[in-house]
Structure formats: C-alpha cells, structure tokens
KENUDO-428438 format. One record per residue (C-alpha): residue in three letters; x, y, z. Coordinates in steps of 0.05 Angstrom, whole numbers, padded with zeros to 5 digits, always signed. Layout:
<gumars>
ALAXYZ ...
</gumars>
This chain:
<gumars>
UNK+00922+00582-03277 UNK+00979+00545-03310 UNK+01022+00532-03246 UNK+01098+00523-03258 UNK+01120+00455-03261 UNK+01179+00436-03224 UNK+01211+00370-03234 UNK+01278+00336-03243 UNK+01308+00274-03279 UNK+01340+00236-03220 UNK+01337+00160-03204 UNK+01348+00141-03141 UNK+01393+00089-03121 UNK+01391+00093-03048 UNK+01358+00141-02998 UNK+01399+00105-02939 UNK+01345+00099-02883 UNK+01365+00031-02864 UNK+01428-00005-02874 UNK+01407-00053-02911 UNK+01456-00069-02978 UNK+01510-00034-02947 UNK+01575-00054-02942 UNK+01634-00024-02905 UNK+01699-00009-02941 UNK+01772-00020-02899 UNK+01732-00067-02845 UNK+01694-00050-02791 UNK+01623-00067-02818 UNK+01595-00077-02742 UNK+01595-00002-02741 UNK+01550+00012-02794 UNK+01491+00045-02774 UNK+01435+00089-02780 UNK+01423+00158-02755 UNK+01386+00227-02755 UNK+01457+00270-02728 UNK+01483+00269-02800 UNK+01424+00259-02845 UNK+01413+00318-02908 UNK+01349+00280-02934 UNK+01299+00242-02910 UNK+01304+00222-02837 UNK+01360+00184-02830 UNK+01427+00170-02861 UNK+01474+00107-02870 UNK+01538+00124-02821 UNK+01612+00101-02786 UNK+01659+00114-02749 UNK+01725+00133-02779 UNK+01789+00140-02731 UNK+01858+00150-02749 UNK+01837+00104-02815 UNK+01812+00104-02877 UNK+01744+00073-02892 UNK+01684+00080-02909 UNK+01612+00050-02927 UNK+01587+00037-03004 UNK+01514+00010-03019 UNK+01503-00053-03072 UNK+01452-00025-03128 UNK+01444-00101-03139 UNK+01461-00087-03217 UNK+01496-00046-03261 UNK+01480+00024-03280 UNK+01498+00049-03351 UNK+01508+00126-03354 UNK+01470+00162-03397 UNK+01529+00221-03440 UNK+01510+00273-03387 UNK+01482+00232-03330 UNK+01520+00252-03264 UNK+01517+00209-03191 UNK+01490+00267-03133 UNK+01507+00233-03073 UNK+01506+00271-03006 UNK+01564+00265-02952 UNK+01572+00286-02879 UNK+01639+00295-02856 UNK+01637+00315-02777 UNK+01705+00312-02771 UNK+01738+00360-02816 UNK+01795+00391-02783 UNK+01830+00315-02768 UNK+01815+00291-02851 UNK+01876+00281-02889 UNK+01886+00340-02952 UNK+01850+00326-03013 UNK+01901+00285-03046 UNK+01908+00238-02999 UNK+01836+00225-02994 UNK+01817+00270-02938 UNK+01740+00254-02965 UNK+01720+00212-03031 UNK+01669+00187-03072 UNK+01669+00111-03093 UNK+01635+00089-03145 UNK+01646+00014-03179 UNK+01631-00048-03203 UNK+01655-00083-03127 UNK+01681-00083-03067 UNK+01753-00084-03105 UNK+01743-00056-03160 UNK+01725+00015-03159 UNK+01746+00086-03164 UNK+01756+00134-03101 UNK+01735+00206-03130 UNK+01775+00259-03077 UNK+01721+00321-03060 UNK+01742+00338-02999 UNK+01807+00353-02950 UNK+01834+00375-02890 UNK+01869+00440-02930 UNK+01803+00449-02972 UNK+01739+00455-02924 UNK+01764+00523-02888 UNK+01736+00556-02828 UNK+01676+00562-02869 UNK+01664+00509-02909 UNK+01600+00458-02903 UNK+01606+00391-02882 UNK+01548+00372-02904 UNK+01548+00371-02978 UNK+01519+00337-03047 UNK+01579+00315-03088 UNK+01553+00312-03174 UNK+01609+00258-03205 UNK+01616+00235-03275 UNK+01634+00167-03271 UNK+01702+00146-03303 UNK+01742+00085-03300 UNK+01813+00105-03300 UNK+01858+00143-03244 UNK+01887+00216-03241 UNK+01952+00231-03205 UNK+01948+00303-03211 UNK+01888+00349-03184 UNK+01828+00348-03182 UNK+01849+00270-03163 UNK+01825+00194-03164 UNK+01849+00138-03139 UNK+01832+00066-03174 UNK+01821+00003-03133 UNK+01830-00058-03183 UNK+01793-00056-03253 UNK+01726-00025-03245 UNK+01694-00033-03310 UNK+01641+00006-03345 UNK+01569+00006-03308 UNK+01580+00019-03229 UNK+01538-00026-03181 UNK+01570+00004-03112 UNK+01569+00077-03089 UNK+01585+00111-03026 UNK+01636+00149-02990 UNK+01707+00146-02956 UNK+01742+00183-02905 UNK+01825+00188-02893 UNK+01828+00205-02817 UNK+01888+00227-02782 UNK+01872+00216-02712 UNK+01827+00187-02666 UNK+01760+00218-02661 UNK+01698+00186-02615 UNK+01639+00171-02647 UNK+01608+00163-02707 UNK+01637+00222-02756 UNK+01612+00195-02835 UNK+01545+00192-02854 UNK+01530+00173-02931 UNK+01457+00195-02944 UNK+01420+00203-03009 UNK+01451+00179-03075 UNK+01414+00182-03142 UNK+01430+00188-03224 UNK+01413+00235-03272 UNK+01423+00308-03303 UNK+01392+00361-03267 UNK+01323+00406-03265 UNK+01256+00417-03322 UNK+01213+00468-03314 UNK+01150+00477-03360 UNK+01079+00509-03352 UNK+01074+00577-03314 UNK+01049+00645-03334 UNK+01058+00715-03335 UNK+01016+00721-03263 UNK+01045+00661-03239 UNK+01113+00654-03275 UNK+01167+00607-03260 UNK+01226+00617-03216 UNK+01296+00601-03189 UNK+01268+00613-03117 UNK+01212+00568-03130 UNK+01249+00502-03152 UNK+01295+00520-03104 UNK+01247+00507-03052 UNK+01224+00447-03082 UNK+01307+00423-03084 UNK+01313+00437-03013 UNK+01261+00401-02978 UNK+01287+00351-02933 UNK+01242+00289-02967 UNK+01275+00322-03039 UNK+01345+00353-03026 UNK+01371+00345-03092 UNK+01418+00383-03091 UNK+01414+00418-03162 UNK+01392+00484-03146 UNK+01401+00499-03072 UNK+01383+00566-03034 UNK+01457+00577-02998 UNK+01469+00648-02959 UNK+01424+00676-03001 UNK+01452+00654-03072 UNK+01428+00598-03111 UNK+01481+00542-03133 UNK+01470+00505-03188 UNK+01508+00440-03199 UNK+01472+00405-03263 UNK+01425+00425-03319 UNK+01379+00478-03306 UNK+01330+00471-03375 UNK+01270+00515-03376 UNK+01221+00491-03428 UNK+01225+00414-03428 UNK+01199+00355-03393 UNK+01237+00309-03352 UNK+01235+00273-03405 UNK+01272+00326-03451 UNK+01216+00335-03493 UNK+01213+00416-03515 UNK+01153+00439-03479 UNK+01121+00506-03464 UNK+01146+00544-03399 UNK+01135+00624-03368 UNK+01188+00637-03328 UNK+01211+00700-03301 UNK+01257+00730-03240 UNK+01295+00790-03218 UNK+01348+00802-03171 UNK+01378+00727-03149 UNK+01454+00711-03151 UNK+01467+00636-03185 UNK+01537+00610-03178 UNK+01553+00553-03212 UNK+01586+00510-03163 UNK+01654+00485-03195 UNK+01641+00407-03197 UNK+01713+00378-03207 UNK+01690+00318-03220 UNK+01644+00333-03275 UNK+01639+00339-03350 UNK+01663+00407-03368 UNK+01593+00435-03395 UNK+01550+00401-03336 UNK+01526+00463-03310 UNK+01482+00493-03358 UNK+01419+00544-03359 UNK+01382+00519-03418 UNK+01326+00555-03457 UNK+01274+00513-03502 UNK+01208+00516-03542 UNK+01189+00562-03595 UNK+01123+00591-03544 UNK+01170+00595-03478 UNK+01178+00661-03446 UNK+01240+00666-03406 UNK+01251+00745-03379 UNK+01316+00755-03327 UNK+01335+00822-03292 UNK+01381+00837-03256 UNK+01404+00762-03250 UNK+01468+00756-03237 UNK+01505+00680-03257 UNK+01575+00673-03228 UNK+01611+00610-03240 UNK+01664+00594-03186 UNK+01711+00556-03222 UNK+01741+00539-03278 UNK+01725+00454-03296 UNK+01651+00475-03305 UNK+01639+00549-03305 UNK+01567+00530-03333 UNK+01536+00559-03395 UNK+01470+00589-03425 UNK+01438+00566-03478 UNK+01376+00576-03521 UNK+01360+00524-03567 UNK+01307+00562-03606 UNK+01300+00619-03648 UNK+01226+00635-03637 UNK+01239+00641-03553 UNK+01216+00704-03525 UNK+01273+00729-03476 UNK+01289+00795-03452 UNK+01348+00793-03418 UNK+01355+00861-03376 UNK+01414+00884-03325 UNK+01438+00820-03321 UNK+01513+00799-03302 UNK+01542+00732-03337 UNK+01615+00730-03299 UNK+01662+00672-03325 UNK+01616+00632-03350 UNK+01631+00590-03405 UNK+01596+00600-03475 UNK+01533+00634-03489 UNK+01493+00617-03540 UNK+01436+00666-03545 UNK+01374+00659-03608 UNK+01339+00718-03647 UNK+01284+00725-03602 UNK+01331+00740-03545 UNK+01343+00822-03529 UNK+01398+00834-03479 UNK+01380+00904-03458 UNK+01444+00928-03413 UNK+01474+00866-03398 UNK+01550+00855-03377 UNK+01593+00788-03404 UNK+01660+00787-03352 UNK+01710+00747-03367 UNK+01668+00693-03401 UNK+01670+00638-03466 UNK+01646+00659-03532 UNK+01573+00689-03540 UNK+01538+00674-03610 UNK+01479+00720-03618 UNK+01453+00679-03679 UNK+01407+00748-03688 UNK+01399+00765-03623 UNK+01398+00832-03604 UNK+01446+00869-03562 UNK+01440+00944-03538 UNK+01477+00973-03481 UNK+01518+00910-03455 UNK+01586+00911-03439 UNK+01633+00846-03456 UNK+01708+00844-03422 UNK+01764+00808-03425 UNK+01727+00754-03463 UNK+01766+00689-03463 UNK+01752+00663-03536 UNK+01788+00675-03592 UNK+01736+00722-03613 UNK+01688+00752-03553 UNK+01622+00755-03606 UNK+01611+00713-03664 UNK+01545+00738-03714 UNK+01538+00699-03778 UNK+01524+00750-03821 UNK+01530+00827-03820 UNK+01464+00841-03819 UNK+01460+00808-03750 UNK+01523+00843-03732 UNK+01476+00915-03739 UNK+01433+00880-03673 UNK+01496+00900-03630 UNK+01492+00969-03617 UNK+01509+01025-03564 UNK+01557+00968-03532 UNK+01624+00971-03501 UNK+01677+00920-03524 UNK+01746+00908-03467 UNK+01803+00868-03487 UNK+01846+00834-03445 UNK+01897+00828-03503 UNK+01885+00765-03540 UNK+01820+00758-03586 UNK+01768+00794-03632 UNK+01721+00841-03611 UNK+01667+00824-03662 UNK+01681+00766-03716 UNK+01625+00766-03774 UNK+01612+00709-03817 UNK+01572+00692-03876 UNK+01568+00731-03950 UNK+01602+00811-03952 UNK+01547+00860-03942 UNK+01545+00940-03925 UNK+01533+00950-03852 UNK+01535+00995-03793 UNK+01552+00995-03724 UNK+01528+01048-03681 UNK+01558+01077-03616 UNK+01604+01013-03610 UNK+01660+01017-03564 UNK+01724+00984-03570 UNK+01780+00983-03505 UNK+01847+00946-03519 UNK+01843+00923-03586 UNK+01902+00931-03639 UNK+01897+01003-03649 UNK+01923+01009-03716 UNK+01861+01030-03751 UNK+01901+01065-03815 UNK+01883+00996-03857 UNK+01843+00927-03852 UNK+01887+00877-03835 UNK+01894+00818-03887 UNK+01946+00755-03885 UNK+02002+00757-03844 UNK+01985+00826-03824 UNK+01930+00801-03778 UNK+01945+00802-03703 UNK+01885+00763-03675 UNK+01868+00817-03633 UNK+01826+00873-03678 UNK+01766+00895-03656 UNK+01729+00867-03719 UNK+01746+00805-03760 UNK+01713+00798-03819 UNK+01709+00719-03829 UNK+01687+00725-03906 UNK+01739+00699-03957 UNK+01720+00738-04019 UNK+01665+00808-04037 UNK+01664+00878-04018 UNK+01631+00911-03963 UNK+01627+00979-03933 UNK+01631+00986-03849 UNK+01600+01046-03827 UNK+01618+01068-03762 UNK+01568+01115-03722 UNK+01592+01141-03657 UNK+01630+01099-03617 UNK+01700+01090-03628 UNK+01732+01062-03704 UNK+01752+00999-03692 UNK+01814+00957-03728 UNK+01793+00905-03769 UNK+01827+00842-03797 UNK+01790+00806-03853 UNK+01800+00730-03880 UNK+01792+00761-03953 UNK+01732+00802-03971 UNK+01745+00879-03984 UNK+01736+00923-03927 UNK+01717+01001-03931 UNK+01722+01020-03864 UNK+01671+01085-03861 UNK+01671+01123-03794 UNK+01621+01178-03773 UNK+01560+01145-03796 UNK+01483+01173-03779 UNK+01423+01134-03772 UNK+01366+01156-03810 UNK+01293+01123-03784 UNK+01224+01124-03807 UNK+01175+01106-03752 UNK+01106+01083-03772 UNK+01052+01104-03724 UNK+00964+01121-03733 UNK+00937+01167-03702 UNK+00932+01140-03643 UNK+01005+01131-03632 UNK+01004+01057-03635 UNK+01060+01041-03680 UNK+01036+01009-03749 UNK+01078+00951-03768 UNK+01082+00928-03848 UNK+01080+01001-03864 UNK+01109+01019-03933 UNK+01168+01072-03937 UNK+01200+01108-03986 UNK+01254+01164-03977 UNK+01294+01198-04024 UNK+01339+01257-04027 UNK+01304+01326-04051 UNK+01345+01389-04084 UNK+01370+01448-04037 UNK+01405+01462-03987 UNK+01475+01441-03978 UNK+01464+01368-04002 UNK+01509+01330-04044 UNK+01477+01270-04058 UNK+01438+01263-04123 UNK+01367+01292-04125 UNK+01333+01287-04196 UNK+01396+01291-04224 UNK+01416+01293-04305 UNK+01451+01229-04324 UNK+01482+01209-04387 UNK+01474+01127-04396 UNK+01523+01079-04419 UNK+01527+00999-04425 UNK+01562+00942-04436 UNK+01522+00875-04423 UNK+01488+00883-04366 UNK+01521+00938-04343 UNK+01500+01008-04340 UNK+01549+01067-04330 UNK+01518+01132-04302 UNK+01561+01198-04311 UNK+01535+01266-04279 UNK+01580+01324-04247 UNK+01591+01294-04178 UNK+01555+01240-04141 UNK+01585+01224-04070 UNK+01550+01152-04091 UNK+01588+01095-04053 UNK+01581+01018-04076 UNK+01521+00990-04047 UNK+01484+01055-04038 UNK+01411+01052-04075 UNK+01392+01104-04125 UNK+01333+01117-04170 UNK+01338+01118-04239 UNK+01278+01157-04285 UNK+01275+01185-04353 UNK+01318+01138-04390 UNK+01274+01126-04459 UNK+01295+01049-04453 UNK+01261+01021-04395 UNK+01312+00973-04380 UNK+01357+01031-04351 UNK+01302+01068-04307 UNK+01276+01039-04230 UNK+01306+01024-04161 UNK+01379+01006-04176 UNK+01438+00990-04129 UNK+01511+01026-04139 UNK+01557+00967-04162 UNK+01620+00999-04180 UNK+01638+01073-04172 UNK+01697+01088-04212 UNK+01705+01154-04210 UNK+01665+01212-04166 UNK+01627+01226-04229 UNK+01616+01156-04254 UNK+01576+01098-04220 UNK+01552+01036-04245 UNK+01497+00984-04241 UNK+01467+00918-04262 UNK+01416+00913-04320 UNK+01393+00867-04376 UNK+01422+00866-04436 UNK+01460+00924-04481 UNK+01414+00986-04490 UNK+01453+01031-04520 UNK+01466+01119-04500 UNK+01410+01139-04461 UNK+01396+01200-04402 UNK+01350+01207-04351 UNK+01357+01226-04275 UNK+01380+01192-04214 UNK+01361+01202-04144 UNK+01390+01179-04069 UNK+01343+01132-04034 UNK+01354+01127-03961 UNK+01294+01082-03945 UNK+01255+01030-03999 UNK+01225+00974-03948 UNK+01163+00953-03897 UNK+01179+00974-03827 UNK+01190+00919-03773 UNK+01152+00899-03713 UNK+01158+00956-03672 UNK+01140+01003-03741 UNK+01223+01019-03762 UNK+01257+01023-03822 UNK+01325+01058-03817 UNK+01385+01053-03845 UNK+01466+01084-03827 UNK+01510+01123-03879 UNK+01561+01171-03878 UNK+01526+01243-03897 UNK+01583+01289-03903 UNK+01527+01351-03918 UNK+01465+01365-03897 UNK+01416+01335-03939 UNK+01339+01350-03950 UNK+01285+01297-03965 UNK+01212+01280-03988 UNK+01182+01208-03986 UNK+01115+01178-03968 UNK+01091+01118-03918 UNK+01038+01081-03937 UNK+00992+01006-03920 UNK+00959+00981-03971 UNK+00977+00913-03970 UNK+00941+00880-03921 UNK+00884+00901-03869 UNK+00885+00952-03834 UNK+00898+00998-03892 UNK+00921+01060-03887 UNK+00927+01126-03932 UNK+00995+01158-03957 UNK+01027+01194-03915 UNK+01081+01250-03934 UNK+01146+01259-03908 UNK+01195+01314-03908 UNK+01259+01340-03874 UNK+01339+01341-03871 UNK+01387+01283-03855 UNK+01441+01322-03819 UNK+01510+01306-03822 UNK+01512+01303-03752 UNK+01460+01272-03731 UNK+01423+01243-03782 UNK+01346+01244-03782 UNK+01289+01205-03734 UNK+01226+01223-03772 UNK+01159+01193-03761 UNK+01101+01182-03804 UNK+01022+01191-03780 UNK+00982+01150-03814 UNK+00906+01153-03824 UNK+00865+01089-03830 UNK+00835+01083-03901 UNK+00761+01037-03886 
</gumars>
C-alpha cells in the first residue's frame, strides 16, 4: 500500500517548555514562567502576567535567521484576557520579531474590538517578517532599527486594567512555508482530513491546516505532489465534501495561502470541496504546475479566492468561481461551471481558441467591469456551445475594435491581426471586443460528432473519420458539385451556382485533370456566394472538377470523438466511413450515413469490427 505521506517544511525555533532563553519585554522578567493552563503544543508553554501594561516575553534564537521569499514565522499565542486588551491598533496583542531586545518590530494580530464574543484566544499567528512600520491597518509598530535576519520572537500584550494572574502564554514558534503531501493511492488516497489530524496533534499543532467547527483553515502552502523539500513527487489524493477557508493572514505575503498541484503522475480528484477565503490580503489561490496532472474537479465552490491557474489535464465538471481572481485554463476543460462577478480584468484567459472550445455549457455573470472570455494566441475558427453570458455590454450588432471597446464584452479577442469565425451554439451571443484580428461573429451553431466504438461498446480511440456532405434533401452545402477552376499563383478560384462555403470551412476537391487543384482543401477567401478560393502550388491554368463539404477529416480523441460546430442553415444529408488501420488493434471500415439538422446537428456513432 502506498500510504499518504504527510509532512511539512517548518523549523523550529522554540517549543517553549522551559524558560530558558527567554527574555521579558517592558520588565518584569521574575514573572516568567512555565505552564500547562495556556499551552496549544506540547505540554507546556512560556507565560506572564500582564496588568494594566504592556509587555510581554520574546525568546533569543541565539543567531540570526534569514527568510527564505515565502518563509513565514507560525508562532502560537494565548491571550486569557481578551475583553480588558487594548484595540488592535494600539497593540491589544502583537507579534515581535527582531534582531534585539530594542530593536524589533511589534506585528498587531489581535484587539480588544477584534476577538468578539466568539473569537479564539488561543491562536497560531503566520507573519512575514519586515523591517519597517505601518501606521495604517493591518498595523506595526517599530522599536529602534531591526535589521534584516530576526534573532528574538515572541509576543506582547497592551492591557487596560488590572487582571490577577498569569493571562499570556507564548508557546510554539517555528519557520517555514506550509504542508507536502506525496505517495497515496486510489484505496488509500490522500486527504485534507488526514493532514489535518496530523496538524492538530498536540506534540505537532502546526497550525497550517487545522480542523476548526468543522471547516479546515488553511494559513500557508498546501502543495500536493512534492517533498518537503519541494522536489515534484508523485501523490493520490482525493476528498469530497470539506469546507477550507483560507484564513486572512494580515500579516502575510499576498499569495501565502495556496493549494498547489504538482507532478506529471499525481492524481488530485475534489468534489464537492468547497474553498472560501475570508479576506482579502491573502484570499489564497490554486495552482497546478503541470500539464500532465490528472484532476477532476467536480461540484466544487472556489469563493473569492485569488487566481486559479488550472493545466490540461484538469476537467472541472460543474464547478462554480464567485467572486474570485483570474482563472487560466491553459487547456483545461470546463463544462457546466458557473463564474460570477469575477474580479480580473478578464474572468477566463485561454491562449488560443482552440482551448477556448474546452469551455462549454457554462454560465458567465458580470459584475460590470471585465471580460467574460479573453482568447489569446494566432486567429482560428471556433465554437462555443451553450455559453451563457449575464451583464456583459449587450451591444452584440458589431465586434468592438479601438476606442469602441468597453472592457466589459463577453469575449475579447486578444489577437492583433487574421480572421476567424465564432460560432455560437446555444447559449446566449455574446459581444465581443477584439485587439485587431477579424471577427465573424456566427450564432446558432450545431455540433456534429462521430463516436468511435467496437462492438463491444468500448470506445476505440485513434479511429480514422471521414464525413462529407451527400446530395438530397434540402441541403445547401456542396455535394459532388460541378466546379469551374481558376488561378493565379497559388491560388485557386472555384465558381459553381451557390455554395453557402464560409472561410475556413474544408471542402473536397475531385476531377480537376491537373492534380494540383484536386484533394482536401480549406476555404481561404469567399468572395462571392458562388465563388470561393484556396491555396495551391503554382499557376495551372482553367480546369473543372467537383467539390464536396467535409464536416469531419481527423483521428478521434481519447474518449473515441471527433466533432466539429458550424452553422447549418438546412438540413443536410451525409455518407463517410471510420476506420483503424494504423496501429494495433485494427479495425475494418465502417460506413456512416445520416442528416446534420439545422437544429440540432448530428451525434452519430460508428461500430467498428476488429480486423485480426
């Protein structure tokens, strides 16, 4: 059995079980002392009393520590005494770290107006060490010149009246980034619950992930798929139904927080997970860092989060983005989600068109401000189907170029220069801005599938497909139809009585006595509705032959598709063929036959025989 690993980064700089190295900060060092009352790890914890004062009690590392660019100081703090603390800017409870007993800064975490009937006393403050002071919230205060690798840590206390006893306890206080989980397996997968148990044992309490009325917080990485060390290593994790809020660490870089995804072999399946981010200094992000990680992603809620940054082997199946940073698929695929009130300046990036096709049967909400969908890289055809768009600029009578461009279309084509056709199936048509490429906004699009399958109905992957358009019916696309032949250099210009041919569609040209003319050919130009032209070789002359609508040329995918989206504005009959004769197992030709409907386009499926 490949048992999860569970295991953390952090150094520890003092687990305060005696009072050793300790030092007390605004006098009173005879009152330092040990005890169980206050103690979060371990068995005891360094503590004081602080009355109508402010003070507190700091340890001596013995040496400098130099902070790694995310390491953060966890140190745990007991304040039994809330309700008499000064407010938070006036120190009710702080952090010190420093480089002395006078030089050092006082990080405010705490107050009298921010604890609140319910809040814990008890709690494990993450703080990014700077050297410099803050007069507005979240606040510091700066004793003399602390300089760049702190030596002292600990806590203070601002109290406003006298209280009786011992009321501060400072107990563990360690360095580092956060959680690593490798190994695991599908039997015996990975999970917040179980780190979570590991983070709250009293001879651990880290206090990374910690089980709190039954949520999960999460103050620091979270990586799944690396060592301690931060090596990319294999992990199989997998939960369902958890709440994580990620705790809003004031004092903290502003990416701290983050559920992180690594190794090409790691499996990393959520559902119903739901990640809520309490505030706004670190709302905490997801990440994948690699493309070949398996993750299904299903009914889960990401609620004002920062960025996402998902991979291409991630499927979000049903998944909801509120109110969260930017969420770049890089080829991920997204079918039922719903993102709201995004607050990026564009809600979805994709880098190329193709990739923006993954996004489908999803529901896009504007708060006002931003893109729906911005697509990047080189102008190619594509479709979106059953995409949703609520709140967007509504003008949808022309693509929005220049100054015309309101930063709040649905779709922003981020491609300076080419052409490209956007077909819309289902759904609503969206607006759509564009840096500079040519925009032919197409709405009413159908999808029309081949599925690969033996006879057995295991799908067959690698299957060849070919589907054209046949004669009869009502059709009006081109079905072994006469064509006169023109060129220039290396251009070809077909004439026949009507077409319906748009540029980028894929036609098949036979018959021409000049071979040069004749094969699988994609539409270029079409300048008229009897005219269309493509790319060849050379000059060739007059010529005539046929041409014929090809819906599908191209192996089917992993799960045995090929399909394709186009506007049909007639019902249209077709023949074709699937075939595997590539690689083994082979398997015989298949026929195919039917009508692509101008409503709803055609799902057909091909049953192939094995040929050994």
């Amino acid at each position: 059995m490949a048992t999860p690993s569970y295991t953390e980064d952090l150094t520890d700089i003092t687990l305060a079980e005696s009072v050793t190295n300790w030092s007390a900060l605004g006098g009173g060092a005879s009152g330092l002392g040990t005890g169980a009352d206050f103690s979060m790890e371990g068995t005891l914890c360094v503590d004081k009393q602080v009355t109508a004062a402010e003070k507190g009690q700091v340890f001596n590392f013995g040496s400098g520590i130099t902070p790694g660019t995310n390491t953060h100081f966890y140190v745990w703090v007991f304040l039994a005494t809330p309700g008499v603390a000064n407010t938070l800017a006036n120190r009710g409870l702080g952090i010190v770290l420093g480089t002395a007993l006078t030089a050092y800064n006082t990080f405010h975490v705490e107050g009298s107006d921010t604890y609140g009937a319910a809040g814990r006393v008890g709690k494990c403050y993450p703080i990014r060490y700077v050297t410099t002071s803050n007069g507005s919230a979240p606040y510091r205060t700066l004793t003399g010149t602390p300089t760049a690798n702190p030596q002292y840590f600990g806590a203070t206390a601002n109290i406003t009246a006298a209280v009786k006893s011992a009321n501060l306890g400072v107990d563990a206080i360690r360095y580092g980034t956060g959680a690593y989980i490798t190994a695991g397996e599908s039997g015996d997968p990975a999970t917040f619950s179980g780190f979570a148990t590991l983070n709250d044992t009293s001879t651990n309490r880290w206090g990374i992930l910690s089980a709190v009325g039954g949520a999960y917080e999460l103050q620091g990485r979270f990586v799944v798929g690396q060592d301690n060390t931060g090596t990319p290593t294999l992990a199989y994790f997998s939960d369902s139904n958890k709440l994580i809020t990620i705790v809003n660490t004031v004092h903290s870089l502003t990416d701290f927080s983050q559920i992180i995804v690594d190794h090409a072999s790691t499996v990393f399946n959520l559902t119903n997970i739901t990640v809520l981010a309490l505030g706004t200094n670190n709302p905490g992000r997801l990440v994948f860092n690699n493309a070949s990680t398996t993750s299904a992603l299903t009914g889960c809620t990401f609620d004002q989060i920062g960025i996402s940054t998902l991979r291409a082997g991630v499927t979000a199946t049903n998944c909801t983005w509120r109110q969260t940073g930017q969420i770049t698929t890089n080829a991920a695929t997204l079918t039922g989600c719903t993102i709201s009130n995004n607050t990026a300046s564009s809600a979805v990036v994709v880098s190329s068109p193709a990739n923006a096709e993954l996004i489908s049967a999803t529901d896009f909400t504007s708060d006002g401000t931003g893109y729906g969908i911005e697509i990047g890289g080189t102008a190619a055809n594509m479709s979106l189907t059953e995409v949703t768009f609520t709140g967007y600029d509504s003008d949808i009578s022309s693509v929005h170029t220049g100054g015309a461009i309101t930063g709040n279309e649905a779709i922003f084509v981020n491609i300076a220069s080419g052409s490209m056709d956007l077909n819309i199936s289902g759904g609503t048509t969206p607006s759509v801005a564009s840096a500079g490429a040519a925009v032919n906004v197409i709405s009413g699009a159908v999808s029309v599938s081949v599925t690969t399958k033996d006879v057995n109905g295991d799908t067959v992957a690698s299957a060849n497909v070919f589907l054209k358009a046949a004669s009869g019916g009502s059709g009006v696309l081109p079905a072994a139809s006469a064509i006169t032949l023109a060129s220039a250099t290396d251009v070809a210009t077909a004439t026949l009585t009507s077409h319906s041919l748009l540029v980028g569609d894929t036609v098949h040209i036979l018959g021409a006595s000049n071979a040069t003319y004749n094969g699988i050919k994609t539409v270029v130009t079409v300048p008229t509705s009897s005219t269309f032209t493509y790319a060849i070789s050379g000059n060739p002359g007059a010529d005539s032959g046929t041409a014929t609508f090809v819906f599908l040329k191209g192996l089917t995918n992993g799960s045995g598709v090929l399909s394709m989206s186009r506007v049909i504005t007639a019902d249209q009959n077709v023949i074709g063929w699937a075939r595997k004769s590539s690689a083994e197992p082979f398997y015989k030709n298949a026929p195919i036959s039917g009508t692509v409907t101008a409503a709803g386009g055609l799902p057909a499926t091909a049953v192939l025989i094995l040929d050994q």
